[in-house]
ROZADO-239376 format. One record per residue (C-alpha): residue in three letters; x, y, z; chain. Coordinates in steps of 0.02 Angstrom, whole numbers, plus 50000, padded with zeros to 5 digits. Each point is the difference from the previous one (the first is absolute). Last residue first. Layout:
BEGIN
<r:ALA, xx:X, yy:Y, zz:Z, c:A>
...
end
This chain:
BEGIN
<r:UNK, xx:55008, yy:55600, zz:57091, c:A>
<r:UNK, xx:49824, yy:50008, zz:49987, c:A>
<r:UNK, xx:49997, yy:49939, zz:50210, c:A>
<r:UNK, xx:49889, yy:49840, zz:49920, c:A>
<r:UNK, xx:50095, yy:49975, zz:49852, c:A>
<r:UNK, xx:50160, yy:49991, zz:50104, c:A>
<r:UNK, xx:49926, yy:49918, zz:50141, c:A>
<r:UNK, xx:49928, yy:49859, zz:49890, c:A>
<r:UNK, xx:50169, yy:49980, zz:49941, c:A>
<r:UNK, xx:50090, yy:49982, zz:50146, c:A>
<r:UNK, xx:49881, yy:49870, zz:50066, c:A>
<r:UNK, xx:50023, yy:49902, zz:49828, c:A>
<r:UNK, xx:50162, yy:50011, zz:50024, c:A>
<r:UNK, xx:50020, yy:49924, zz:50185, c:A>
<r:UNK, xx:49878, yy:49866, zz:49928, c:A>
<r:UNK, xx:50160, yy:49963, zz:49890, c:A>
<r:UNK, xx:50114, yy:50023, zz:50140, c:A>
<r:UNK, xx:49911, yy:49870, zz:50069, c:A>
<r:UNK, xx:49990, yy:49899, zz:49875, c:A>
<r:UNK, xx:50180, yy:49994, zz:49966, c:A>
<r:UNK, xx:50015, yy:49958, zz:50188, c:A>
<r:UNK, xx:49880, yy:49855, zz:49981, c:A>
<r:UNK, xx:50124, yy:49937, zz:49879, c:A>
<r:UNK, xx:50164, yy:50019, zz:50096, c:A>
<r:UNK, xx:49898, yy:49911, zz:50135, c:A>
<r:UNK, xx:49969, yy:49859, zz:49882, c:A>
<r:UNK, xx:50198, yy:49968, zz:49952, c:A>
<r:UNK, xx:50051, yy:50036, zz:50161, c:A>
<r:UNK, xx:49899, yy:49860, zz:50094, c:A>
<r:UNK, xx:50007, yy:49998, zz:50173, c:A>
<r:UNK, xx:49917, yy:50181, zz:50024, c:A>
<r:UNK, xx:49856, yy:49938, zz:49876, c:A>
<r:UNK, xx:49992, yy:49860, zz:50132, c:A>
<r:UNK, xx:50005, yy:50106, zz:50151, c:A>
<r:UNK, xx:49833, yy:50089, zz:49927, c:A>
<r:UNK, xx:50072, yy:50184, zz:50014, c:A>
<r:UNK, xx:49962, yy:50037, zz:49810, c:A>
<r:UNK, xx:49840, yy:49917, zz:49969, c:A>
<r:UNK, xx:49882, yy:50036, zz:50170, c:A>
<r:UNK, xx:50118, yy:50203, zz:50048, c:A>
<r:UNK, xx:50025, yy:50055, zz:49832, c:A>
<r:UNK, xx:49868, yy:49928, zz:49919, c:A>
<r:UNK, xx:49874, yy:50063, zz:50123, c:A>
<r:UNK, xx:50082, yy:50187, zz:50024, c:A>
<r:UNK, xx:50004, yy:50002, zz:49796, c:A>
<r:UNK, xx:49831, yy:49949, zz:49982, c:A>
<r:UNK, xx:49933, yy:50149, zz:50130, c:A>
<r:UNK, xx:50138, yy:50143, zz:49905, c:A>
<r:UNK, xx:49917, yy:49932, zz:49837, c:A>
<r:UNK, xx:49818, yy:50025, zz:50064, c:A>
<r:UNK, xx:50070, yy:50174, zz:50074, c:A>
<r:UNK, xx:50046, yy:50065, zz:49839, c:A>
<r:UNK, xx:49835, yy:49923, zz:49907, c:A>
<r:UNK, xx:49905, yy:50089, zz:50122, c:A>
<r:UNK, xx:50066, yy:50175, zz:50002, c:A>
<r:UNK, xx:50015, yy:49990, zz:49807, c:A>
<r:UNK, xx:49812, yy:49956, zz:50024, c:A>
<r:UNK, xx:49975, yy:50165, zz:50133, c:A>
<r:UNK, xx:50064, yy:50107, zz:49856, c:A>
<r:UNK, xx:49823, yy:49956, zz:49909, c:A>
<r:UNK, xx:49981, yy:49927, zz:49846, c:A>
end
């Protein structure tokens, strides 16, 4: 594969994280509900992970 797939996948994530971040986890009701928002902040910092780790593997380090 080609370095410009890492390039990809990285900015896929940093695309789905911008949309979930912004539609899912500033919806007033997620904000209104602590229970759900501290879910869709574990997600987050899950996708935040991934992001991290496609960097990592991408940049060889």
């Amino acid at each position: 594969m080609s370095d410009f797939s890492a390039h990809e996948a990285l900015h896929t994530a940093s695309v789905l994280m911008d949309c979930y971040g912004s539609h899912v986890g500033e919806h007033p009701w997620v904000e209104a509900n602590p229970e759900i928002a501290a879910k869709v902040e574990t997600a987050m910092e899950a996708m935040m992970e991934v992001y991290q780790a496609i960097g990592r593997v991408h940049l060889g380090k």
